[in-house]
N, C-alpha and C positions, 0 to 999 in steps of 0.2 A: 570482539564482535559487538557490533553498535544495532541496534533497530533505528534505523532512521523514519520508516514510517511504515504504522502497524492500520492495514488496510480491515476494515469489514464492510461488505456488501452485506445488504439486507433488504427485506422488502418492507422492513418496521420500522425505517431509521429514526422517529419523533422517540419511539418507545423505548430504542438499544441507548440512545443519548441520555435520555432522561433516567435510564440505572444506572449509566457509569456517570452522570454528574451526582446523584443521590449518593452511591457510593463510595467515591472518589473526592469529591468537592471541586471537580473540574466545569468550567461551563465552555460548550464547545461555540462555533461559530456559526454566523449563516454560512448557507452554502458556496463553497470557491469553486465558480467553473470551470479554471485550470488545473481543477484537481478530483473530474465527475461530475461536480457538486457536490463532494463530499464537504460535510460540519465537519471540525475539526479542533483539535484541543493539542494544546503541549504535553510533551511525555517527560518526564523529570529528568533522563538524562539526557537530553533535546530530542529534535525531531518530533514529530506527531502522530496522533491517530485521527485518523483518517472514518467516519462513518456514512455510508451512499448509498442511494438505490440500487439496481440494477441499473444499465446505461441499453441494454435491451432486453425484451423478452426471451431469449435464448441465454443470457448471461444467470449464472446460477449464482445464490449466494455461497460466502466465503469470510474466511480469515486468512489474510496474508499479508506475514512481514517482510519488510525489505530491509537487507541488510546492507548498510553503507559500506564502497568497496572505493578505493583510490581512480582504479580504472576499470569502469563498466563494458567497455569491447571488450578486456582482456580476462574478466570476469566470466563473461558471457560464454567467451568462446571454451577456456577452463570448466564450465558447467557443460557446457553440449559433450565436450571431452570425457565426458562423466557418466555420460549418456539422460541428462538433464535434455528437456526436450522445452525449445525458446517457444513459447509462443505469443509474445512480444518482446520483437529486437527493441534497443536499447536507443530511447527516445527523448527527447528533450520536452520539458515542460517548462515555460519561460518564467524566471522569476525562483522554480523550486528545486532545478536539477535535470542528471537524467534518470530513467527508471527502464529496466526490463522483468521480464515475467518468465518464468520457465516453471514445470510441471518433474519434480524426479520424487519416484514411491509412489506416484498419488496424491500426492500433497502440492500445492500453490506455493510458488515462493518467489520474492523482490528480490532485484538489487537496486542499489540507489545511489548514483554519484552526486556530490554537490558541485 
């Protein structure tokens, strides 16, 4: 199992960047509009992390990792099977892959095809 990209929402993102480059020796990026606006830095065994606003007022902060799957239909539908509840079908973002979002325990979780 791979983390392809380790998401956090935040309403502090200058501040959450600035301890994980202090503590890490990472420096992240400006913001990528195909990706929120999230800054974003390399993970050592690829993929990225990802740090964003919220994208609206009703969007709550979080931590969510996506985990890199060969096929994200077939992912998806295996998580709903599961009783994983999608609540973003599996989406393309030009340039980084696809990504869906599904909610199982209470917890936020990716997947992510390249």
């Amino acid at each position: 199992m791979q983390i392809q990209y380790l998401e956090i929402v935040t309403r502090n993102v200058d501040a959450v960047c600035a301890a994980y480059e202090a503590l890490h020796g990472v420096r992240f990026s400006e913001p990528e509009a195909g990706l929120g606006n999230a800054r974003t830095a390399g993970l050592p065994e690829g993929g990225k992390i990802g740090i964003r606003a919220p994208m609206s007022d009703s969007e709550e902060t979080v931590v969510r990792p996506y985990v890199l799957v060969d096929d994200i239909e077939a992912a998806a539908a295996t998580v709903a099977k599961a009783d994983g509840e999608i609540i973003h079908p599996p989406m393309e973002i030009p340039g980084h892959g696809k990504f869906a979002i599904y909610i199982q325990g209470g917890i936020h979780h990716g997947l992510w095809q390249l």
